[in-house]
DRENDOSE-211712 format. One record per residue (C-alpha): residue number from 1; x, y, z. Coordinates in nm, 2 decimals, decimal comma, always signed. Example, Ala and Ser with C-alpha at 12.3 -4.5 7.8 and 13.67 -1.06 7.14 Angstrom:
BEGIN
(vokol 1 (+1,23 -0,45 +0,78))
(vokol 2 (+1,37 -0,11 +0,71))
This chain:
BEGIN
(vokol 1 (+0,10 -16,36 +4,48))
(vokol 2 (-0,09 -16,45 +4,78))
(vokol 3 (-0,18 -16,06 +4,80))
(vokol 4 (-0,28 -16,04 +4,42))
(vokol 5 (-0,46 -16,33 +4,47))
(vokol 6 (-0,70 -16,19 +4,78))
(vokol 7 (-0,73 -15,86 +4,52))
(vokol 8 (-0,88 -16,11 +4,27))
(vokol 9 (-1,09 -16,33 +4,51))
(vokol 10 (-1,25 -16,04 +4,72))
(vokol 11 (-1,33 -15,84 +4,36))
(vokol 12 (-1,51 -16,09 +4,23))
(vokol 13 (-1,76 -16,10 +4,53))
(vokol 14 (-1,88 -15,73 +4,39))
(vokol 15 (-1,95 -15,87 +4,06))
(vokol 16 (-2,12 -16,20 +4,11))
(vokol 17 (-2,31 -16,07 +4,42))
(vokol 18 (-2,54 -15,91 +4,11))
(vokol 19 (-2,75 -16,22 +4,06))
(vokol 20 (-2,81 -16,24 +4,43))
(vokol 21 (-2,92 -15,86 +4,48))
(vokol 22 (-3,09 -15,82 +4,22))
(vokol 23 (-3,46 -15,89 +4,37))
(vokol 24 (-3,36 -15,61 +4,58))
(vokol 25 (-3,25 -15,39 +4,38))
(vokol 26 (-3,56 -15,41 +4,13))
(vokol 27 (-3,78 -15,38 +4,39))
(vokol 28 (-3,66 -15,09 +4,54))
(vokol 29 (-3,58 -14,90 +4,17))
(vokol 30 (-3,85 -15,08 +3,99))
(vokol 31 (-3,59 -15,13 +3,70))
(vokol 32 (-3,66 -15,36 +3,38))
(vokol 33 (-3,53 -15,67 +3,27))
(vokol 34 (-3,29 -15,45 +3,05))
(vokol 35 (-3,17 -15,27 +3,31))
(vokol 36 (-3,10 -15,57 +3,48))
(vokol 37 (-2,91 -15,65 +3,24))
(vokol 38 (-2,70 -15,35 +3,19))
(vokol 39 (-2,58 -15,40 +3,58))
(vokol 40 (-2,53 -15,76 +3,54))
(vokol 41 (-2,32 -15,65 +3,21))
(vokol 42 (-2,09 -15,37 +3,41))
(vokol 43 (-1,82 -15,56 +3,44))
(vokol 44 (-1,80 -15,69 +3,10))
(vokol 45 (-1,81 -15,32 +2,96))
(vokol 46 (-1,53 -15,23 +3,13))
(vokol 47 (-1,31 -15,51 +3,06))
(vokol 48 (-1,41 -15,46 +2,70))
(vokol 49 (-1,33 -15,10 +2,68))
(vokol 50 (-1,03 -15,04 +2,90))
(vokol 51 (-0,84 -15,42 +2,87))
(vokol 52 (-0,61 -15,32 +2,59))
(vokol 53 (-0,56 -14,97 +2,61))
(vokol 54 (-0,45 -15,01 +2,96))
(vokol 55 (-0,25 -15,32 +2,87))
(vokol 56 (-0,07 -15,08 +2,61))
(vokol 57 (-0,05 -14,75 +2,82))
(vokol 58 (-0,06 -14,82 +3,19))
(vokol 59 (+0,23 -15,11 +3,12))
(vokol 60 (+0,43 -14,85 +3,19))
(vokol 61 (+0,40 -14,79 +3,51))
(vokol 62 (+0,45 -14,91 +3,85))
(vokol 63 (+0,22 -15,24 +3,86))
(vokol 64 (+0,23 -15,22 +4,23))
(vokol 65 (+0,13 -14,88 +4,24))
(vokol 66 (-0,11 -14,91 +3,98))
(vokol 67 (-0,27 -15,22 +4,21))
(vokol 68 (-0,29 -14,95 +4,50))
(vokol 69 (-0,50 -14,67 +4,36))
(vokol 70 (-0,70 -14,96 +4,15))
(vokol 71 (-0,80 -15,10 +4,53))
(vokol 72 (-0,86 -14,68 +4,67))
(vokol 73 (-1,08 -14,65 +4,36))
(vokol 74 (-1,26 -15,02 +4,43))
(vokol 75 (-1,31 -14,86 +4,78))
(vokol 76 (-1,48 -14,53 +4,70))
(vokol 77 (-1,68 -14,73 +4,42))
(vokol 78 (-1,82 -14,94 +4,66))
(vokol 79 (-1,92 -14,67 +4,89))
(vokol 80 (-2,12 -14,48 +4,64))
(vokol 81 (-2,30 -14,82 +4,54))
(vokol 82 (-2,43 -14,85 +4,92))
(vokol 83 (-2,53 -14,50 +4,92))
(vokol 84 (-2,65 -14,46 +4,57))
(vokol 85 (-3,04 -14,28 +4,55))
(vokol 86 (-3,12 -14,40 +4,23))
(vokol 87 (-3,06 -14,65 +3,93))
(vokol 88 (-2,91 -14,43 +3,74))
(vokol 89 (-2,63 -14,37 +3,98))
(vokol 90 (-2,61 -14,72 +4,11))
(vokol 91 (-2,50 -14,79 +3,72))
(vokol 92 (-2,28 -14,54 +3,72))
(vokol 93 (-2,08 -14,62 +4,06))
(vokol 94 (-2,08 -15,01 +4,00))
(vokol 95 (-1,95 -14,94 +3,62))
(vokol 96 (-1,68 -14,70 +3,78))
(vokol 97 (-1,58 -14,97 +4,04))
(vokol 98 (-1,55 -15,20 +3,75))
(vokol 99 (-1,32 -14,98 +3,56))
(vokol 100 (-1,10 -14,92 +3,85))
(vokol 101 (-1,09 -15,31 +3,90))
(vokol 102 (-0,97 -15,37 +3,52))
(vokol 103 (-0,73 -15,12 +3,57))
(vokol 104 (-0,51 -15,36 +3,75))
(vokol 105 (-0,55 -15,68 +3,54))
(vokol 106 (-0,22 -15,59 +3,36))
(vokol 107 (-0,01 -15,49 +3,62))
(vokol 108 (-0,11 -15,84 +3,75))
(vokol 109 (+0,04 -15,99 +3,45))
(vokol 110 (+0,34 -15,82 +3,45))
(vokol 111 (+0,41 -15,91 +3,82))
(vokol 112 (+0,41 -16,27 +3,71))
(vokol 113 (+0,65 -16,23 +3,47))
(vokol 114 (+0,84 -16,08 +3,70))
(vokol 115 (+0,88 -16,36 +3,92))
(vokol 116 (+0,80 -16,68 +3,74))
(vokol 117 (+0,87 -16,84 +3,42))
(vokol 118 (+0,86 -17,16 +3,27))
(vokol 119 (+0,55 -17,39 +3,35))
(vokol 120 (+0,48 -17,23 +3,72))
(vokol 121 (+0,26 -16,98 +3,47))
(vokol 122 (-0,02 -17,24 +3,37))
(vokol 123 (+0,03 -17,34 +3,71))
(vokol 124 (-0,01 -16,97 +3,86))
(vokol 125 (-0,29 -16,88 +3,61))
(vokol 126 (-0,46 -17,17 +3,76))
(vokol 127 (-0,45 -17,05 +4,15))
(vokol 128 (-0,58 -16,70 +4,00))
(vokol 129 (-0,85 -16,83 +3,86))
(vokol 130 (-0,95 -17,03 +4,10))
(vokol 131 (-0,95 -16,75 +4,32))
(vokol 132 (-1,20 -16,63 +4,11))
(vokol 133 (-1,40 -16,92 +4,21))
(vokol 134 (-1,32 -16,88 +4,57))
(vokol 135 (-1,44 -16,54 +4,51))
(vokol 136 (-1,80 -16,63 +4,34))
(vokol 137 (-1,83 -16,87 +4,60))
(vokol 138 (-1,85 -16,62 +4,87))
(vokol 139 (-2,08 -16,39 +4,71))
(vokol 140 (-2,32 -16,73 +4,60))
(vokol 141 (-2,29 -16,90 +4,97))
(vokol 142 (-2,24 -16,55 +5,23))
(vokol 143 (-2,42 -16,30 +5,07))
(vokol 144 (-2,78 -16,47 +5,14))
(vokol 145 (-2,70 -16,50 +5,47))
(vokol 146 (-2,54 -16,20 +5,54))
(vokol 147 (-2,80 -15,95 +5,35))
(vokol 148 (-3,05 -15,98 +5,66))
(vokol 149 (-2,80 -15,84 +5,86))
(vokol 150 (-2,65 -15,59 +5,72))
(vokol 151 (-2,92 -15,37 +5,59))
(vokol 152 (-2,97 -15,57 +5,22))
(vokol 153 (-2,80 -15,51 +4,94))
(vokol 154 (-2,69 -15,19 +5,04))
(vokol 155 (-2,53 -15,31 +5,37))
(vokol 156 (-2,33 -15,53 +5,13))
(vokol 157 (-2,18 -15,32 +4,90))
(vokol 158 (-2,06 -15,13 +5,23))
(vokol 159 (-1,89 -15,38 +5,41))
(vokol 160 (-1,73 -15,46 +5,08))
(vokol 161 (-1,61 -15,10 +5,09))
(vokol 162 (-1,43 -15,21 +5,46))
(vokol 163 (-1,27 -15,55 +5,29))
(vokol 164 (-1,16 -15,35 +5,01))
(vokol 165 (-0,98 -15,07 +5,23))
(vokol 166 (-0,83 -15,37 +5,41))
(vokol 167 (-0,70 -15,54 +5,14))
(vokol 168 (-0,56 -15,21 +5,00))
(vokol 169 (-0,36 -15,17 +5,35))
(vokol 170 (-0,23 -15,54 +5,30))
(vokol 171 (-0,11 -15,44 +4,93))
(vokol 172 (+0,06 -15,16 +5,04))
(vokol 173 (+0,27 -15,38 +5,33))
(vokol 174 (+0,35 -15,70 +5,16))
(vokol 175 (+0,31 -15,53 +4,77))
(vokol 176 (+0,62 -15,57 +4,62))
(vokol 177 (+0,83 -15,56 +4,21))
(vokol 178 (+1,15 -15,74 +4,07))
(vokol 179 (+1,36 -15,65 +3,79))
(vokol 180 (+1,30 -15,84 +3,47))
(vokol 181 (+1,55 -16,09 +3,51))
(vokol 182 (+1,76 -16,10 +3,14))
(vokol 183 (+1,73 -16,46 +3,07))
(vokol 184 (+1,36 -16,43 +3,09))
(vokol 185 (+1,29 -16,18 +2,85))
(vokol 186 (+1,65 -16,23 +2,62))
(vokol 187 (+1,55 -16,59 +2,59))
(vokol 188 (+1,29 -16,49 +2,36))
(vokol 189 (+1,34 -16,54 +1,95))
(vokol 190 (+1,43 -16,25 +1,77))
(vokol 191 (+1,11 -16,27 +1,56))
(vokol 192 (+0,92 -16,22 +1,83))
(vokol 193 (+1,10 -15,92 +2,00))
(vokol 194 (+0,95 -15,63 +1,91))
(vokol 195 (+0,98 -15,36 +2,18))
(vokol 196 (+1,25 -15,19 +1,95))
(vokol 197 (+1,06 -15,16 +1,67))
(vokol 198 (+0,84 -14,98 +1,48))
(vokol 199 (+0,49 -14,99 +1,70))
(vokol 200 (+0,61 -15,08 +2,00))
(vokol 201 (+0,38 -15,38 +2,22))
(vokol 202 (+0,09 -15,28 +2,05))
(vokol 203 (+0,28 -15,44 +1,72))
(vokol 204 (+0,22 -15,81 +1,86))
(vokol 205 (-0,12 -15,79 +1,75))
(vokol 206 (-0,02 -15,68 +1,35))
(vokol 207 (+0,28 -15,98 +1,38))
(vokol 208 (+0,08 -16,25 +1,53))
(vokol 209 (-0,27 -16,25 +1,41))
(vokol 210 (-0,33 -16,54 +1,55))
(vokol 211 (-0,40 -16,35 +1,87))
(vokol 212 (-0,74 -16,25 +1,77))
(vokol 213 (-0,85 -16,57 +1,70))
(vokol 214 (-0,72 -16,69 +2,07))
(vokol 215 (-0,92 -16,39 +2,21))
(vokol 216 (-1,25 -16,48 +2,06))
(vokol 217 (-1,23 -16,85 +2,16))
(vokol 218 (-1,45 -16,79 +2,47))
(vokol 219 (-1,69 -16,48 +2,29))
(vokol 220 (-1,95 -16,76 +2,30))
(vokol 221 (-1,89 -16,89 +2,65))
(vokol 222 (-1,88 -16,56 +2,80))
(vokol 223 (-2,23 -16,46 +2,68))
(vokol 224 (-2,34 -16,80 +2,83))
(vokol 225 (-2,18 -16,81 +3,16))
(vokol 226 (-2,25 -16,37 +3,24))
(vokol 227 (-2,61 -16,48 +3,16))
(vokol 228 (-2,61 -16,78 +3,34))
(vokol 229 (-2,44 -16,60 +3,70))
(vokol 230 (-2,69 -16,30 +3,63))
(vokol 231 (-3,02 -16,46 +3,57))
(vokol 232 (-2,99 -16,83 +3,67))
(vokol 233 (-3,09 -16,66 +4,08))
(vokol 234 (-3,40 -16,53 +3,96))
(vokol 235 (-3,48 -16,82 +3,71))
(vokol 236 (-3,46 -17,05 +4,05))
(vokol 237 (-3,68 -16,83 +4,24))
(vokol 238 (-3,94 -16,75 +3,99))
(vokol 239 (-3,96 -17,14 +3,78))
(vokol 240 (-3,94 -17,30 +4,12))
(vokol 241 (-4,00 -17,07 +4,42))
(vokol 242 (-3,69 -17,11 +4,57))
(vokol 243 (-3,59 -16,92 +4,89))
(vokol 244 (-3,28 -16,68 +4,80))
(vokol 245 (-3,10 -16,89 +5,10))
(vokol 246 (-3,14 -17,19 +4,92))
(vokol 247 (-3,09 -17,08 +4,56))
(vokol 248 (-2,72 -16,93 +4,69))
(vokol 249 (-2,62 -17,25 +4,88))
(vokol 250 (-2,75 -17,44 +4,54))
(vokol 251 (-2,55 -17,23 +4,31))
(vokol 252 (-2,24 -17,27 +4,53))
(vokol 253 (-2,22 -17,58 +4,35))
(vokol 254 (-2,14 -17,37 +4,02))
(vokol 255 (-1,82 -17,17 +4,20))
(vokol 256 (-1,74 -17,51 +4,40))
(vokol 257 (-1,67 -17,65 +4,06))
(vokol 258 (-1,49 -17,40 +3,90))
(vokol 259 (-1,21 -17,37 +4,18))
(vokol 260 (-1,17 -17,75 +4,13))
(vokol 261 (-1,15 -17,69 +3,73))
(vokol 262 (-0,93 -17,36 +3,72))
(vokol 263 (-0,67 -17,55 +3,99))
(vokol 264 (-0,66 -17,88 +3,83))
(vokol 265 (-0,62 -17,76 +3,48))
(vokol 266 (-0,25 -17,62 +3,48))
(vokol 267 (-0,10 -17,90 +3,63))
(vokol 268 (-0,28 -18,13 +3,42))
(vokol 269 (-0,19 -17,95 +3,11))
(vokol 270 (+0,16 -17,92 +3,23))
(vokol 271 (+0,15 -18,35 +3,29))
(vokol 272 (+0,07 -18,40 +2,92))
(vokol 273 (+0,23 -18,09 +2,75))
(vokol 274 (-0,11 -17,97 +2,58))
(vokol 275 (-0,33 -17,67 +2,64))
(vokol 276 (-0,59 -17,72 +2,33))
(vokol 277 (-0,78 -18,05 +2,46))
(vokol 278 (-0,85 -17,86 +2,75))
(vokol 279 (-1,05 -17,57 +2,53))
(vokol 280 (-1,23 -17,78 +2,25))
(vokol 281 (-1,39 -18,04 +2,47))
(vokol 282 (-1,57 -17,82 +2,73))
(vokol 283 (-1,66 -17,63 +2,43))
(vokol 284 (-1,85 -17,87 +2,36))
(vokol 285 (-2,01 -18,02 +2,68))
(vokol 286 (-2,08 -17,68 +2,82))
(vokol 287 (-2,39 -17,65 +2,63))
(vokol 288 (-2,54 -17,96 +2,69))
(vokol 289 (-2,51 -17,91 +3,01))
(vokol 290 (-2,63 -17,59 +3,03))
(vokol 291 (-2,96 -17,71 +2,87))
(vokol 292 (-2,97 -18,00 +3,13))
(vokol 293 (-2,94 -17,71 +3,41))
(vokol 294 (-3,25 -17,54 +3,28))
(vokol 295 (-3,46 -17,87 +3,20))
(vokol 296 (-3,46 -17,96 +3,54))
(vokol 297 (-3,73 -17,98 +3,82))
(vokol 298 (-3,96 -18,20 +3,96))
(vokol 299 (-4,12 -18,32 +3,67))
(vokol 300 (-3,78 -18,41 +3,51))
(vokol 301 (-3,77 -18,75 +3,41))
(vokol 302 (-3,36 -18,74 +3,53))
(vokol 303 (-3,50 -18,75 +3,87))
(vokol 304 (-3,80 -18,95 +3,85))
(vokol 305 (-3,62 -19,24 +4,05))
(vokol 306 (-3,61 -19,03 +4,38))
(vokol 307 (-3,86 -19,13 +4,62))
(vokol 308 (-4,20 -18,90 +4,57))
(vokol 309 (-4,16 -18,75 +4,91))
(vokol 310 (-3,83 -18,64 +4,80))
(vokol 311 (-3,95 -18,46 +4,50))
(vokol 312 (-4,21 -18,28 +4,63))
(vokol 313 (-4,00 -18,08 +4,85))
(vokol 314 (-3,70 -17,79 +4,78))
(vokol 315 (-3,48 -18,18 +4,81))
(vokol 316 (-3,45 -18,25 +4,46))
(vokol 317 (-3,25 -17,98 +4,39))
(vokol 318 (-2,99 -18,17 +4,54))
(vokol 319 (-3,03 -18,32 +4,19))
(vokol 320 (-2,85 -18,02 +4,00))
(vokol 321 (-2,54 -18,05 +4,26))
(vokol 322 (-2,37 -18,23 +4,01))
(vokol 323 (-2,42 -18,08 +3,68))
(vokol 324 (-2,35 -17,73 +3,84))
(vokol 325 (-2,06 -17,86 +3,99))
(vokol 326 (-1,90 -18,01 +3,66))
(vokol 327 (-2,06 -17,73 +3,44))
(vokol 328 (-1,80 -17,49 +3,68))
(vokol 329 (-1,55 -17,73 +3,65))
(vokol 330 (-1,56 -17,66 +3,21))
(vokol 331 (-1,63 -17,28 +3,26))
(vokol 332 (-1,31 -17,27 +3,46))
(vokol 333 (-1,05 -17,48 +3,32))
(vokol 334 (-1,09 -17,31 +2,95))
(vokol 335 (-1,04 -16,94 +3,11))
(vokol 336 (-0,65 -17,04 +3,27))
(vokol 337 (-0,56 -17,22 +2,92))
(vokol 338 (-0,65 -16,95 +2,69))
(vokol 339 (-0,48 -16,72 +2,94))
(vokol 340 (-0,15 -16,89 +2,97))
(vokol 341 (-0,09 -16,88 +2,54))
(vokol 342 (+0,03 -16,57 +2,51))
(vokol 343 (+0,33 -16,68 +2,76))
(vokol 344 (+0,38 -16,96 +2,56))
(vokol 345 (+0,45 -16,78 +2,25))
(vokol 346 (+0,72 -16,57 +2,47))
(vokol 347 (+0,66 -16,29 +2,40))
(vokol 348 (+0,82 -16,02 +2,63))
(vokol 349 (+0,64 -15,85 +2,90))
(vokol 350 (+0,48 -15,57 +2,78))
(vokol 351 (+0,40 -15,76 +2,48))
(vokol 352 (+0,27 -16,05 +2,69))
(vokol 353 (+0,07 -15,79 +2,86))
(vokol 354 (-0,10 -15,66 +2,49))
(vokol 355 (-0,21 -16,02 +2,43))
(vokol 356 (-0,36 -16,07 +2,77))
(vokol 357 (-0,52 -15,75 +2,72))
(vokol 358 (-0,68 -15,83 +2,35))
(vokol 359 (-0,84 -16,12 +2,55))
(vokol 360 (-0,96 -15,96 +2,82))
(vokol 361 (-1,15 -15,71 +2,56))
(vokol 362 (-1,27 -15,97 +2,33))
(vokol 363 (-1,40 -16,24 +2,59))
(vokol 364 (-1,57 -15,99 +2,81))
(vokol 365 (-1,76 -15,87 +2,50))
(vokol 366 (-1,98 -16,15 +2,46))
(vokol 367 (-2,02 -16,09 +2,84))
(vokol 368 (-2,16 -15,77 +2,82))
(vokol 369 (-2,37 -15,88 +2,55))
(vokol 370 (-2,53 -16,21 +2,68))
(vokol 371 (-2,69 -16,08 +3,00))
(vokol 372 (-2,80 -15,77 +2,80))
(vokol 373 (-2,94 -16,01 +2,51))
(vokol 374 (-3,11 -16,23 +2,77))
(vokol 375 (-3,29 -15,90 +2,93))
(vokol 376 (-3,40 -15,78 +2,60))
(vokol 377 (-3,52 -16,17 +2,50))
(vokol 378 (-3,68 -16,19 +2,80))
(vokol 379 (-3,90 -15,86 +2,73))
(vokol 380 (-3,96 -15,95 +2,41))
(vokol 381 (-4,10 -16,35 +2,47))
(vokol 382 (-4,25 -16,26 +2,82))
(vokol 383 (-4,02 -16,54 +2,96))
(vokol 384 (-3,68 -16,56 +3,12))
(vokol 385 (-3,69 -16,96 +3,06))
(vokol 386 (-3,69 -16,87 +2,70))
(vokol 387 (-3,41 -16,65 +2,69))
(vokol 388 (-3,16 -16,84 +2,83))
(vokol 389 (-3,27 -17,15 +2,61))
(vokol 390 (-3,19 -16,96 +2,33))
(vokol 391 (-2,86 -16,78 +2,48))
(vokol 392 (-2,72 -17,04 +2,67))
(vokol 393 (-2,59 -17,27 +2,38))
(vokol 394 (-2,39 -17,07 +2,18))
(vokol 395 (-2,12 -17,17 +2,47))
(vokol 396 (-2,09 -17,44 +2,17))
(vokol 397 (-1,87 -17,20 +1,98))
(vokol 398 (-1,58 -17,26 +2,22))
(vokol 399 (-1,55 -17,56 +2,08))
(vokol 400 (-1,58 -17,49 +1,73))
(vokol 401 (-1,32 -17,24 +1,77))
(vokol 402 (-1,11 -17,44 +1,96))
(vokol 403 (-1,05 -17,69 +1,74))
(vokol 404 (-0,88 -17,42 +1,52))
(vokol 405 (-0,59 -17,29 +1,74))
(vokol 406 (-0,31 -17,42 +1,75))
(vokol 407 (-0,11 -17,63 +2,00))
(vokol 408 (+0,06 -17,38 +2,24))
(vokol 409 (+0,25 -17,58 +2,46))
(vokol 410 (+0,64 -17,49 +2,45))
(vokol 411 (+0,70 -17,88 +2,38))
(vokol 412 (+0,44 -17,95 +2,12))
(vokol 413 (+0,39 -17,58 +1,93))
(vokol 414 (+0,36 -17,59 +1,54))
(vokol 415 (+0,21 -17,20 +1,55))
């Protein structure tokens, strides 16, 4: 897990580090707010296009093999990224590193299965998310610093090329499968073991239609927080001409929180044998505080109780700390809940895989299409402000649709 879990932390530098390159980049390829968007968005296509069929095909192989060639084609990916003369091929390389990286996210799953059951999966679903955050962190806090000194943005997409080799040498040593243990996957009711019949995993979905109501519980909040990582850098520099240094140690705060969130969340859902308070209610505060993100500066009347001196310098920033902090702590604790369902409902692996899969297609949608949205909203009104005032709140939806689902929780279920 430890392994899987430096996979996860070390890819999510190359797809948060987007916000933070960005300048760069546009500079250098004089690319629109569109295009912008479409890199920011690479990520989200992928997981939107390959989740499920790879959930449903690749399930049948090796998952540690298929994490091995996932990390050789992360490597290569990031190569051509650093090297890459133009736009159009930087697109093309970071959506190819992309796909390689989704190509795992099912073997991952069945690898759990394979060693845990029971409530260690809300538990473990928390650490991987939270490596996530660990992840986002390092691209937010390191990448500033370390862009100087490396050449820029291409310089970091290199050395990520090195970590990523690394990582795939580690995988390779400690990488390692179990048998399906029986009692995990016989203990299972007979209604909802299907691997026998007609339509193999893929069948789950017909059976349980439930699923796709699960799977679009974060549409909305994944348009909010894709646009949010992509364009919130640039929003800082540009509203309030902040230093890239200082907007990445400010947005740390963001990733800081949702470590705290995603770790705390299992355990806690766990204590009181529930998973849907912990979807509905950040559905709802994530908005509001999204708004409060974007209203605030030195005008703001939330901060006109700091001493003038303090205001009138990059200082009152130190103001946002908090909201970013518990805004990640929301964004992160819904993801591991919504996650850990499908292992409630015990299904069997592969099946377990399918509904992780229909999630990881359906979320990532509204991922691809916030940043994208944002781009083009921000073309059309001459203002990025004004974008993300109109597509941050529909995070408001996770809430809506949370308050439909049913209770999940092995103790408390009733669907």
């Amino acid at each position: 897990m430890s392994a899987l879990w430096a996979v996860d932390g070390t890819s999510t530098v190359m797809i948060f580090l987007i916000g933070l390159t960005l300048p760069e980049i546009r500079n250098e390829f004089n690319i629109s707010p569109v295009q912008e968007g479409y890199l920011g968005s690479a990520f989200f296509v992928a997981l939107t296009t390959l989740s499920l069929p790879s959930a449903i095909w690749m399930s049948r192989f090796s998952p540690r093999i298929v994490t091995l060639l996932a990390l050789i084609g992360m490597t290569v990916t990031a190569v051509l990224q650093g090297i890459a003369p133009n736009y159009w091929i930087l697109l093309a390389a970071r959506l190819m590193f992309m796909y390689a990286l989704v190509s795992r996210t099912q073997a991952e799953v069945m690898l759990i299965q394979q060693w845990f059951s029971g409530p260690r999966i809300a538990t473990l679903n928390s650490i991987t998310v939270a490596s996530f955050g660990i992840g986002q962190l390092a691209a937010i806090g390191l990448v500033p610093i370390l862009m100087p000194h490396v050449g820029g943005w291409r310089g970091i997409h290199l050395l990520l090329a090195v970590v990523y080799a690394a990582v795939a040498v580690a995988w390779f040593i400690v990488g390692r499968e179990r048998p399906y243990q029986t009692s995990a996957t016989e203990a299972a009711p007979t209604a909802l073991r299907v691997d026998g019949t007609p339509g193999g995993p893929a069948g789950v979905l017909k059976r349980h239609p439930i699923l796709f109501v699960i799977a679009s519980t974060q549409f909305g909040g994944a348009m909010a927080w894709a646009t949010f990582v992509t364009f919130f850098p640039t929003f800082a520099q540009d509203e309030h001409g902040l230093s890239l240094i200082t907007v990445g140690l400010l947005f740390s705060a963001f990733p800081i929180g949702g470590t705290i969130g995603s770790l705390t969340v299992g355990p806690l859902s766990n204590w009181i044998r529930r998973r849907k308070p912990f979807i509905f209610t950040q559905g709802f505060i994530m908005p509001i505080l999204y708004l409060t993100i974007l209203s605030m500066g030195p005008d703001n009347p939330l901060i006109s109780w700091l001493p003038d001196s303090f205001v009138s310098s990059d200082s009152w920033t130190l103001a946002l700390v908090p909201f970013l902090v518990i805004q990640g702590m929301m964004t992160s604790s819904v993801v591991p809940m919504i996650m850990t369902v499908p292992f409630d409902m015990q299904f069997r692996p592969r099946e377990v895989a399918v509904a992780v899969g229909l999630i990881r297609t359906i979320t990532p949608l509204g991922s691809t299409i916030g940043p994208v949205l944002a781009g083009a909203l921000q073309e059309g009104t001459g203002s990025l402000e004004t974008a993300l005032f109109i597509v941050l709140p529909v995070s408001v939806t996770v809430g809506l649709i949370g308050i439909l689902l049913p209770e999940s929780h092995p103790s408390r279920r009733t669907g």
